[in-house]
N, C-alpha and C positions, 0 to 999 in steps of 0.2 A: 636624315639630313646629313649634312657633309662641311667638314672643314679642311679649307685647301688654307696650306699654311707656307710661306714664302722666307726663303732665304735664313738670316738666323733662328726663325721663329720654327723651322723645318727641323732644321739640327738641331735644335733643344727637344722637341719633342719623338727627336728621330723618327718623322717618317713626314710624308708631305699631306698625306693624306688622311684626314679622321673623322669615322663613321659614328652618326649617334642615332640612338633609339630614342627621342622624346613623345612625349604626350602631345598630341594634335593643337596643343592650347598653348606649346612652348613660344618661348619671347625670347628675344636676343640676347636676354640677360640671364635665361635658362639655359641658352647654349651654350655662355661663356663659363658661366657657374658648372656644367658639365664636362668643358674640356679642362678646367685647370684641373677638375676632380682628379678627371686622368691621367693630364701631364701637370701634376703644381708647377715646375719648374718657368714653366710658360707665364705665370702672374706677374712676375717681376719684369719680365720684358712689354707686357702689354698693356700691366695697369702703373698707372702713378698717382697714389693717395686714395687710394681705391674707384679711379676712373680709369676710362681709355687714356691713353697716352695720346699728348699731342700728334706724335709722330709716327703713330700708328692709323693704319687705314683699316677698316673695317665693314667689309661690303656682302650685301647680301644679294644673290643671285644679280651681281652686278651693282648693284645701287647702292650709296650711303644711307640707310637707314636713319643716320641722322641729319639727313639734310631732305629726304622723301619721305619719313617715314615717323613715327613715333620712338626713334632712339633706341631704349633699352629695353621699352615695352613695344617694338614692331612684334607682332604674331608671325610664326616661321608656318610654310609648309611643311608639310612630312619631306618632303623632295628637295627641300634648301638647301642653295648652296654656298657658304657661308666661307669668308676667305679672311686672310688677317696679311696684312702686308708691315714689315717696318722699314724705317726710311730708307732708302736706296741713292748710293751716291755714287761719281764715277763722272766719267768725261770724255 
């Protein structure tokens, strides 16, 4: 699976793009638990009080998982692709 990561959330982890190897059984809450492994710096921008942050989007192969799906427990493909957006402002 795959995390496409946007705007500040890119420059913290330096790169846009991040590749994982889970278990066919992994949940959204596995993926996230494995990206901060790799970039910690990333938790403080994306959780607040150990949730998602209001103002973060977090989509899987397009969809909110928690508005389609089971949240933190939606089941990932091996092939997801998993994206983190934070707020975007501008005019």
């Amino acid at each position: 699976m795959e995390w496409k990561l946007f705007a500040n959330l890119a420059e913290t982890a330096g790169r846009k793009d991040i590749a994982l190897d889970l278990d066919g059984d992994a949940t959204v809450e596995d993926a996230l638990e494995a990206l901060f492994e790799r970039h910690p710096d990333l938790k403080s921008d994306v959780y607040e009080d150990g949730e998602l942050a209001e103002h973060v989007r977090l989509l899987v192969d397009g969809a909110d998982p928690f508005e389609t799906a089971d949240g933190y427990g939606t089941t990932l493909d091996a092939d997801a692709e998993l994206a983190l957006f934070p707020p975007v402002s501008g005019g």
